[in-house]
ChimeraX commands (.cxc) that place a marker at each C-alpha (Angstrom):
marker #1 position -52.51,-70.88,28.95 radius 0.5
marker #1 position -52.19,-73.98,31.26 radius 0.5
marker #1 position -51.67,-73.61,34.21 radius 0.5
marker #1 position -49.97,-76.31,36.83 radius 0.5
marker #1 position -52.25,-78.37,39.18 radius 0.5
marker #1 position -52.27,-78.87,42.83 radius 0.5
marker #1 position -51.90,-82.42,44.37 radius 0.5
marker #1 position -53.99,-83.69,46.50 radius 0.5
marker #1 position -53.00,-86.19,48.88 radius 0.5
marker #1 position -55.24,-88.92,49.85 radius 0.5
marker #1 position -55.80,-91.25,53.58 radius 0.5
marker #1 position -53.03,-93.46,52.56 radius 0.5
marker #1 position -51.01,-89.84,51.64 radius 0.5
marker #1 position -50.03,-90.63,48.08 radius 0.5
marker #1 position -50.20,-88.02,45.97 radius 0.5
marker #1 position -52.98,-87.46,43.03 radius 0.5
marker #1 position -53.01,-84.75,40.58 radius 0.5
marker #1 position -55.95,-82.69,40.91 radius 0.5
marker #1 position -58.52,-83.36,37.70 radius 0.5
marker #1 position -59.55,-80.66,35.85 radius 0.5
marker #1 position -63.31,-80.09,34.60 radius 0.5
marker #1 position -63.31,-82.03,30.93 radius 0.5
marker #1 position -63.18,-79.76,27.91 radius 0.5
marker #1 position -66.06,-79.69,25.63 radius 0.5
marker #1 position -64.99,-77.41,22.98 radius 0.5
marker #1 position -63.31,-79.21,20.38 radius 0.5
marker #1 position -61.16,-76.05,19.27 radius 0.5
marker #1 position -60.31,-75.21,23.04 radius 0.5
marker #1 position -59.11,-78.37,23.69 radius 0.5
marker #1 position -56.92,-78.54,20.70 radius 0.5
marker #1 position -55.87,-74.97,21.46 radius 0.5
marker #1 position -54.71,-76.04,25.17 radius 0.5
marker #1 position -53.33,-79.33,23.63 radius 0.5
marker #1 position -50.89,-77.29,21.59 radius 0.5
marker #1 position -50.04,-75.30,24.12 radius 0.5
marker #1 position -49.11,-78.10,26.06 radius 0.5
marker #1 position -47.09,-79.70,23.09 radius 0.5
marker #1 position -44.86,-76.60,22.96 radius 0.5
marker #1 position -44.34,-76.94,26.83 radius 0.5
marker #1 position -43.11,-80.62,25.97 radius 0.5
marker #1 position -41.05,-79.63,23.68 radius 0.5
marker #1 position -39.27,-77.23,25.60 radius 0.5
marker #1 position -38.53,-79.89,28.20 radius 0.5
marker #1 position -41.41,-80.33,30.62 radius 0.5
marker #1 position -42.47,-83.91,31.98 radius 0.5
marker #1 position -45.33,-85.62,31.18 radius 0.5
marker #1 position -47.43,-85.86,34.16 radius 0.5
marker #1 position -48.64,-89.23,32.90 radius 0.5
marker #1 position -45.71,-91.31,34.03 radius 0.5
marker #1 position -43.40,-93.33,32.13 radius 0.5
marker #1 position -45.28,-94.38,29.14 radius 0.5
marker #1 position -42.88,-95.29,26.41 radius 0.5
marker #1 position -41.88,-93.02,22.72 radius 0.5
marker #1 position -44.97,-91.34,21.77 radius 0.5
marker #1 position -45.06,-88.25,19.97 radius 0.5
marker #1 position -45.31,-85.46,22.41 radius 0.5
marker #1 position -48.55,-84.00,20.41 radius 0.5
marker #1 position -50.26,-87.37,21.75 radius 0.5
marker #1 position -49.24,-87.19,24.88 radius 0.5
marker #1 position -50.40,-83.80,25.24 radius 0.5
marker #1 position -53.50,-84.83,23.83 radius 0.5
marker #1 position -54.28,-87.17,26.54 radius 0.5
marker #1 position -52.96,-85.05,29.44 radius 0.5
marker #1 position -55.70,-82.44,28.62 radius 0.5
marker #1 position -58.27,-85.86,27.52 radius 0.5
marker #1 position -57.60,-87.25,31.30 radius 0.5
marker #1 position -57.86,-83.61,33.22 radius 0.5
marker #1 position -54.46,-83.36,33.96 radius 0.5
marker #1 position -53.69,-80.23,32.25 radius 0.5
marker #1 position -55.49,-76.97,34.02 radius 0.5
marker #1 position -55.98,-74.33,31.86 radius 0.5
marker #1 position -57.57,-70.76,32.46 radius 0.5
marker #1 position -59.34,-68.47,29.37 radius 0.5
marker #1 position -57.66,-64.81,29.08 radius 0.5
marker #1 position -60.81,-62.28,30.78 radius 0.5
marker #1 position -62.95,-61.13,27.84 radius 0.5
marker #1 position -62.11,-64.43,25.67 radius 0.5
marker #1 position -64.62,-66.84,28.39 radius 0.5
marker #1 position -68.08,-65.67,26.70 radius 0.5
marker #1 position -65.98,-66.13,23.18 radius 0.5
marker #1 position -65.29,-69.76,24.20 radius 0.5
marker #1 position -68.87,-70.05,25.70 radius 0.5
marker #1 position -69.89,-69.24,22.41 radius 0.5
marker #1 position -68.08,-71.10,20.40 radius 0.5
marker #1 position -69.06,-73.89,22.32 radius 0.5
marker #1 position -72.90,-74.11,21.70 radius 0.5
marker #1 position -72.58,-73.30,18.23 radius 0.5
marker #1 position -70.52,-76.02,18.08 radius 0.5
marker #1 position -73.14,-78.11,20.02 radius 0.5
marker #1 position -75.92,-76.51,17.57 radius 0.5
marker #1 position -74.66,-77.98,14.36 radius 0.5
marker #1 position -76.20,-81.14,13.10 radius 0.5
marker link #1:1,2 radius 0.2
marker link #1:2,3 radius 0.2
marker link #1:3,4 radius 0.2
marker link #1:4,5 radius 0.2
marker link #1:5,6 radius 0.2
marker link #1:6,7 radius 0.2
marker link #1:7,8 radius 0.2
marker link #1:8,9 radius 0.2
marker link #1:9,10 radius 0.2
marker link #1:10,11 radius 0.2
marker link #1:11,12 radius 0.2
marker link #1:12,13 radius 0.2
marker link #1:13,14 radius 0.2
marker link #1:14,15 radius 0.2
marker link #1:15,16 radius 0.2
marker link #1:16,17 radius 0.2
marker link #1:17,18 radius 0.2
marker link #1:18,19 radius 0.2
marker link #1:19,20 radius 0.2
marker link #1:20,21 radius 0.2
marker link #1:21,22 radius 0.2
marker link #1:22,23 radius 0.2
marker link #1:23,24 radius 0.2
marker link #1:24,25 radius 0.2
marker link #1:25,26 radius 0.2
marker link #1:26,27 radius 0.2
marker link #1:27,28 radius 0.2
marker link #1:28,29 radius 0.2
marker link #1:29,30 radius 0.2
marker link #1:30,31 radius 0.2
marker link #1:31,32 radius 0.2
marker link #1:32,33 radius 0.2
marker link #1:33,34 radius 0.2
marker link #1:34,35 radius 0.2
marker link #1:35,36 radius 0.2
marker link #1:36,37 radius 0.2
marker link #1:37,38 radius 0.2
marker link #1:38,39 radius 0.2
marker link #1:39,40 radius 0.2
marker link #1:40,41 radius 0.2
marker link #1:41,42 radius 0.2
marker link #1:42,43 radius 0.2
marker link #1:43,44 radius 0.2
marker link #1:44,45 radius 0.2
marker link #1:45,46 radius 0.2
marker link #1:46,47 radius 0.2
marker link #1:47,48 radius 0.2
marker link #1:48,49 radius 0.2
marker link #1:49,50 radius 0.2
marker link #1:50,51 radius 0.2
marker link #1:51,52 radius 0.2
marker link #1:52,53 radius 0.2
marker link #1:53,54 radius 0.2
marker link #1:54,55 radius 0.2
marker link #1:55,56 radius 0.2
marker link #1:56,57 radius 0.2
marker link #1:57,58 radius 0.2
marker link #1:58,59 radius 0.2
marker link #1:59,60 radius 0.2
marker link #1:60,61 radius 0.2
marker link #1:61,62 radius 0.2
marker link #1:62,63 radius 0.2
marker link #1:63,64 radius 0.2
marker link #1:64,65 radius 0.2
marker link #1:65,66 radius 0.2
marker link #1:66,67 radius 0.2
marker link #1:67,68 radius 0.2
marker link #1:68,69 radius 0.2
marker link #1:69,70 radius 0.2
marker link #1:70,71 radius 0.2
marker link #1:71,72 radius 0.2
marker link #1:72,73 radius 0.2
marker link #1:73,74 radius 0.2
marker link #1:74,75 radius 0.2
marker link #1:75,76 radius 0.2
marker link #1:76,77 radius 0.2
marker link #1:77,78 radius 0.2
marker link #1:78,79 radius 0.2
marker link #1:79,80 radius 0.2
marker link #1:80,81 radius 0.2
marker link #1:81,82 radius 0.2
marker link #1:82,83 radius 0.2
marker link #1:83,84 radius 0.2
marker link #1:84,85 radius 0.2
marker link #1:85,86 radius 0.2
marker link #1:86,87 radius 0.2
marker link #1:87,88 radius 0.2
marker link #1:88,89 radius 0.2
marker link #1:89,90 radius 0.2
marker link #1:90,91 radius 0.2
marker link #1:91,92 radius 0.2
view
């Protein structure tokens, strides 16, 4: 489930969006994608700005692509992803 991030501010005190660590699980990051998606579609702003009438399934995409998107893994489903992950790096 994603989860909101905290700014940051920097010397000149603008505000940046904390990054979040990149996903390397193909299927997790589709998975928080989605999630995101629905939270579009249910009204929430992009947190990449004014961009112009993309479909909210890309711009979900590249929320979680750019680390904007924090997400945590339900306890118990973190070894599953783990998992998933280097059999996924495995396969040639």
């Amino acid at each position: 489930m994603p989860m909101a991030t905290t700014p940051l501010t920097d010397k000149a005190g603008d505000e940046q969006p904390e990054r979040a660590a990149p996903i390397t699980s193909r299927f997790l990051f589709v998975d928080v994608a989605a999630q995101r998606a629905k939270q579009l579609r249910r009204g929430a702003l992009s947190r990449l700005g004014p961009g112009g009438p993309h479909k909210l399934e890309r711009v979900a995409m590249e929320e979680v692509r750019t680390g904007l998107i924090e997400y945590s893994l339900p306890p118990g489903l973190e070894s599953a992803a783990v998992r998933a992950e280097y059999q996924d790096r495995t396969r040639t």
